[in-house]
Wavefront OBJ file of the C-alpha trace (Angstrom):
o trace
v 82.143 80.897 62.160
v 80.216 81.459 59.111
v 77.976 84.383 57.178
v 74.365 84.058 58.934
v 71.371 85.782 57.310
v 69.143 87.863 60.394
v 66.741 88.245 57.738
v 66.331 89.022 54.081
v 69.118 92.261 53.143
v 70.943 92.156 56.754
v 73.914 89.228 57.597
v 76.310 89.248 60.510
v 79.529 87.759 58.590
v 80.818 86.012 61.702
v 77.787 84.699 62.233
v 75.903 84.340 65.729
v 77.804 84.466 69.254
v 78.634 87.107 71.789
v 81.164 90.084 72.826
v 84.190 88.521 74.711
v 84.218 89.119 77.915
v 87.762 90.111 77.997
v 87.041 92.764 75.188
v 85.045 94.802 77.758
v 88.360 95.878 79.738
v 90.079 97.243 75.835
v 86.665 99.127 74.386
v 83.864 101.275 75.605
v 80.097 100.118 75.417
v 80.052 102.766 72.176
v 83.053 100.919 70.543
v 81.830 97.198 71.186
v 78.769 97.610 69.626
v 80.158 99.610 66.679
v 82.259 96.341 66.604
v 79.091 94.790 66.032
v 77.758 96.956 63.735
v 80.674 96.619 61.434
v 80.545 93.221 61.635
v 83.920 92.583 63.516
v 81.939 90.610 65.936
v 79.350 88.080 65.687
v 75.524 88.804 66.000
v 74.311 88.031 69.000
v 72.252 84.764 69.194
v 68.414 86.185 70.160
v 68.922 88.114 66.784
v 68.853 85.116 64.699
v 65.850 83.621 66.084
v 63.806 86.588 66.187
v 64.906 88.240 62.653
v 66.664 91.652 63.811
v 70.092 93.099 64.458
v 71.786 96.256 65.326
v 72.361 98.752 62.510
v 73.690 101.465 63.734
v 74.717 102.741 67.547
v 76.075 106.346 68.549
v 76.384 107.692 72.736
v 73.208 107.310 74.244
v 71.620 105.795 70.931
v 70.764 102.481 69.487
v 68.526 101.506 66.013
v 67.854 98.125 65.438
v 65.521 97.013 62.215
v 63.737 93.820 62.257
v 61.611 91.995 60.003
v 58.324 90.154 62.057
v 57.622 86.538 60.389
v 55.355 84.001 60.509
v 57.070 82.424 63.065
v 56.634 85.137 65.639
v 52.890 85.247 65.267
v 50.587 84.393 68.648
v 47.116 82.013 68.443
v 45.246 84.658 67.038
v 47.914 85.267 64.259
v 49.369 88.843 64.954
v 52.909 88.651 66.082
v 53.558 87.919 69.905
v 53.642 91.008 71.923
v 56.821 89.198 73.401
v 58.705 89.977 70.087
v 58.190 93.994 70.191
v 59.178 93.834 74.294
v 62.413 91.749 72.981
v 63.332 94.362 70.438
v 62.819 97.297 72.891
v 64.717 95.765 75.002
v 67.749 95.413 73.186
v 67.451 98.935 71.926
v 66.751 100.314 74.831
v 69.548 98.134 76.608
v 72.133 98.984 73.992
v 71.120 102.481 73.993
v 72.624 102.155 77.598
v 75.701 99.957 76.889
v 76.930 102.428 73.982
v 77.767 104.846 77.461
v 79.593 102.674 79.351
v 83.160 103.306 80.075
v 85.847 100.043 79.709
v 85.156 97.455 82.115
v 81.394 98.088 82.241
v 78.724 96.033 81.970
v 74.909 96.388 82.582
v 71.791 94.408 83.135
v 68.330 95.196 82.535
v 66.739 95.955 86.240
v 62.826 96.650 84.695
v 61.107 97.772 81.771
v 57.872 98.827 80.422
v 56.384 98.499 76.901
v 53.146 99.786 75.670
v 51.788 98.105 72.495
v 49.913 100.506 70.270
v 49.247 98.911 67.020
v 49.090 95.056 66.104
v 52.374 93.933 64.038
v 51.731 91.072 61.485
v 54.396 89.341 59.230
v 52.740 92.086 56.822
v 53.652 95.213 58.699
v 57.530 94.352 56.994
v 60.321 95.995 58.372
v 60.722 97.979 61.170
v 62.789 100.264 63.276
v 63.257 100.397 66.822
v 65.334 103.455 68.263
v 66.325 104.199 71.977
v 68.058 106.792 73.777
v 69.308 107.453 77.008
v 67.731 109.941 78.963
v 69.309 109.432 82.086
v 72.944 108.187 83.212
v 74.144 107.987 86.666
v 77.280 105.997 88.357
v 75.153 102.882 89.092
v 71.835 103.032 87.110
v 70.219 104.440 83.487
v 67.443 105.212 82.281
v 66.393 105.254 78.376
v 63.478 105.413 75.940
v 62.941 103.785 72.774
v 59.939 103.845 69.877
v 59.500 100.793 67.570
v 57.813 101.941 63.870
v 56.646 100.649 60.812
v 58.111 101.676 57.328
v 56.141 104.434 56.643
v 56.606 105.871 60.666
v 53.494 104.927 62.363
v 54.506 104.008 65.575
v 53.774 100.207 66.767
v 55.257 100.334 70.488
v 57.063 102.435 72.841
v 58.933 101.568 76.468
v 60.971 102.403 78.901
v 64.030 100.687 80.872
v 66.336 100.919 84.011
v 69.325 98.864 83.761
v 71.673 98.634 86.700
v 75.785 99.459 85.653
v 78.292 97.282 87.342
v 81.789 96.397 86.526
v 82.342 93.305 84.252
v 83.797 91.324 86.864
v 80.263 90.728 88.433
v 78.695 89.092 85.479
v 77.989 85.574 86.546
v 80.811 83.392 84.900
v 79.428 81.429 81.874
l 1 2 3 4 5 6 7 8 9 10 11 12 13 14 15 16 17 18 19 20 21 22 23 24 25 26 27 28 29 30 31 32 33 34 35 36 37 38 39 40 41 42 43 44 45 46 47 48 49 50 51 52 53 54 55 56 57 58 59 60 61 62 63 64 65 66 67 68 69 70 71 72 73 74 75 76 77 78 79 80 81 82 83 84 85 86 87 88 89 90 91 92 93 94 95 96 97 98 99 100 101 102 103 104 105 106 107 108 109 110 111 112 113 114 115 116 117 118 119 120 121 122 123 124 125 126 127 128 129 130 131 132 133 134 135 136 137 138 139 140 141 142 143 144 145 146 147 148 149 150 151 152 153 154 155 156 157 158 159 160 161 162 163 164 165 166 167 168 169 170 171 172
């Protein structure tokens, strides 16, 4: 694996793949993505193609920063709504991950976004935060805010992800 650039200022050094699955049994959801963070693992894929990455992960929080492009933008030329939703997401998904015990995995079950300002490739980068605000044995619940440089909010959701042990993820 090689040094991939997510976009201009952030690289993942192993460049673009996933978290072994056999990993999950020796770290906690907090630990794996530091992994990530500290580049000891590769970025995951969706992060390449849509310019953002993980920067920084703590229990119950994730930030992500991403840069919108050109090649994100819609028909009418402001970037896809689909490409805020993807970066809650995976805030709000890994904001849930970093407070799973070993052998844990989770799956997003719904989510909500609300879009409050247009993003354009101009808007530049941006920083999506979530938290947990609820954790129970089989289900979580989290927040997350997506903002421009200077802190004007662009979007906001909310997610539900279900928590299940590793061994039911479908095999790949």
């Amino acid at each position: 694996m090689s040094q991939v650039e997510l976009f201009p200022g952030h690289f993942s050094p192993l460049g673009l793949g996933t978290i072994p699955h056999e990993d999950v049994h020796l770290y906690s959801g907090r630990e794996l993505l530091q992994r990530v963070v500290d580049g000891l693992y590769p970025a995951p894929p969706i992060a390449g193609l849509l310019n953002f990455n993980l920067t920084e992960v703590e229990e119950g929080r994730a930030v992500f920063r991403g840069l919108p492009g050109e090649r994100h933008l819609n028909p009418l030329g402001s970037v896809h709504g689909g490409w805020a939703a993807t970066l809650l997401d995976s805030a709000l998904g890994c904001a849930v991950h970093s407070t799973l015990a070993r052998g844990e995995a989770y799956t997003t079950a719904e989510f909500k976004v609300n879009l409050t300002r247009p993003i354009t490739p101009a808007t530049g980068e941006v920083v999506c935060e979530g938290r947990v605000i609820h954790k129970g044995r089989t289900l979580a619940v989290s927040e997350a805010t997506l903002k421009d440089g200077s802190g004007k909010l662009l979007a906001f959701g909310t997610e539900t992800c279900s928590i299940f042990p590793v061994a039911n993820l479908a095999a790949r």
